[in-house]
Structure formats: C-alpha cells, structure tokens
C-alpha positions in Angstrom: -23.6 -27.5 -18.6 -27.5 -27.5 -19.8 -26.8 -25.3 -22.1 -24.8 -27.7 -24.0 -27.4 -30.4 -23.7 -29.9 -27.9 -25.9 -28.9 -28.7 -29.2 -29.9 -25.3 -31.1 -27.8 -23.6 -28.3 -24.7 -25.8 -29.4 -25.4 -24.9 -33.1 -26.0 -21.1 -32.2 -22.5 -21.2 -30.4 -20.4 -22.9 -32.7 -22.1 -20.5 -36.1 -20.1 -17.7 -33.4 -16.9 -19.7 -33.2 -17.1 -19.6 -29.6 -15.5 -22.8 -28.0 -16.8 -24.9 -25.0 -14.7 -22.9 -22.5 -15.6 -19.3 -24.0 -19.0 -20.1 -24.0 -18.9 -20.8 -19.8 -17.3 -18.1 -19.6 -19.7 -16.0 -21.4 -22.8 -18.0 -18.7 -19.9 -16.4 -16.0 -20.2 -13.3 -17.4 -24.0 -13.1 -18.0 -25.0 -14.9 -15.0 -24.6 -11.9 -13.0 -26.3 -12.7 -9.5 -24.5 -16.3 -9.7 -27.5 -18.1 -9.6 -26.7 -20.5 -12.6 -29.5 -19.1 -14.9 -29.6 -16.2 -17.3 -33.1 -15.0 -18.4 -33.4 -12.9 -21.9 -33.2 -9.4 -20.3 -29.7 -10.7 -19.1 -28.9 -12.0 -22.0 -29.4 -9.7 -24.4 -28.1 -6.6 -22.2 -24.9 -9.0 -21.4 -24.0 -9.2 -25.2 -24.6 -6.0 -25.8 -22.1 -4.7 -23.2 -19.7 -7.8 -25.0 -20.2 -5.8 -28.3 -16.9 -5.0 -29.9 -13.7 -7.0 -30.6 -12.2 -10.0 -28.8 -10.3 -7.5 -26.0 -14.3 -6.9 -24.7 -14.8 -9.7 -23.8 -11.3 -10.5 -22.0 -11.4 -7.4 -20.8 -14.8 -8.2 -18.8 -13.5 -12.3 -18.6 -10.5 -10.5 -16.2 -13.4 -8.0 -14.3 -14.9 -11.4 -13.6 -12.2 -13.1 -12.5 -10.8 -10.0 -10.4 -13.7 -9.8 -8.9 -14.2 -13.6 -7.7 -10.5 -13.1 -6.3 -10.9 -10.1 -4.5 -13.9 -11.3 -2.6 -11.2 -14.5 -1.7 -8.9 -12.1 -0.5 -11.5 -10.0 1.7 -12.6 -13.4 3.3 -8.8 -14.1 3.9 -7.6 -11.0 5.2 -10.8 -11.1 7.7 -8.9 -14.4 8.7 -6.1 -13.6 9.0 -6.7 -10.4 10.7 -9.1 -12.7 13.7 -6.2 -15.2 14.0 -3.4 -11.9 14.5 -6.0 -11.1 16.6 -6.0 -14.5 19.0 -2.0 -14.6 18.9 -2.3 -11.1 20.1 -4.0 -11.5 23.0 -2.3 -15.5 23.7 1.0 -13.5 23.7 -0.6 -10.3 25.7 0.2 -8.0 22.7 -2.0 -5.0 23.5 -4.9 -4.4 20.6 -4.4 -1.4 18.0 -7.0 0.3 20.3 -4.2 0.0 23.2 -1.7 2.3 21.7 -0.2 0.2 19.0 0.7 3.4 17.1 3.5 3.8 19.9 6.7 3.5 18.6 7.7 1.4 21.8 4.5 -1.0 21.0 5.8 -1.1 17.6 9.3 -2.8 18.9 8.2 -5.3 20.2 7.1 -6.2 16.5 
C-alpha cells in the first residue's frame, strides 16, 4: 500500500492503465522472496518476464496464485496425514510400515 502513497508511482501506474488491484498483483508478482519490497533489479527483470500481451501477465497472476495454494495444501496434507496418523494408533491400526499393503490390512479400511 506505500506504493500508492508515492504520488509519481500512482501517475506512472495509471499512464499504464493498470488499476489498483493489477498493480498489487504486479508487487505479488515482483516481490518474489515475499518480503514486501522490490528493489530495481527485481523490478525491471519482473517486467520484463511480464513483457507481451495481457495473457502474460495472468498467465504468471495464476503461477502466483497456484503456487501460494499449493504450499496450503502441502501444510494440509502434512496435517492431515499426522492426525490419520494419531487415529491410527488410538484405534491400533498398524502403520504403513506394519504391512498396510496387505490386502487383509486393507479390509479393515
């Protein structure tokens, strides 16, 4: 949000047409190490990888989001797998180690 405060940022963003939400997303984007700053080198090699027609940019808008959602899912399915994992052994299920690949393990699933 500081880089709306700086008012030659706001005029360099709107001469791009780029609205308010494009131009976090384009911080997103160029922030790479998510560290809420983006020095020149960043900058500069960020919109040049951006080059091109609108589909760039969504195209690397949806790596960015894909990207923030798979490291959600790895923390979940680490999770879910401990909490399996406690109901296992509450319920005496043997561990995958035990023999789970045994099809009479597997019935009782």
């Amino acid at each position: 949000d500081n880089f709306f405060d700086d008012p030659n940022m706001r005029k360099y963003v709107g001469a791009l047409d780029i609205n308010a939400e494009d131009a976090r997303m384009l911080f997103r984007l160029l922030d790479r190490y998510d560290c809420n700053r983006v020095g020149i080198d960043d900058f500069c090699e960020g919109c040049l990888r951006l080059q091109g027609d609108a589909k760039s940019f969504d195209v690397h808008s949806m790596i960015l989001q894909m990207q923030a959602f798979l490291s959600k899912w790895s923390e979940f399915t680490v999770y879910v797998e401990k909490r399996f994992g406690r109901m296992d052994d509450f319920l005496g299920y043997p561990d995958s180690s035990d023999g789970a690949d045994d099809p009479s393990v597997q019935s009782m699933f």
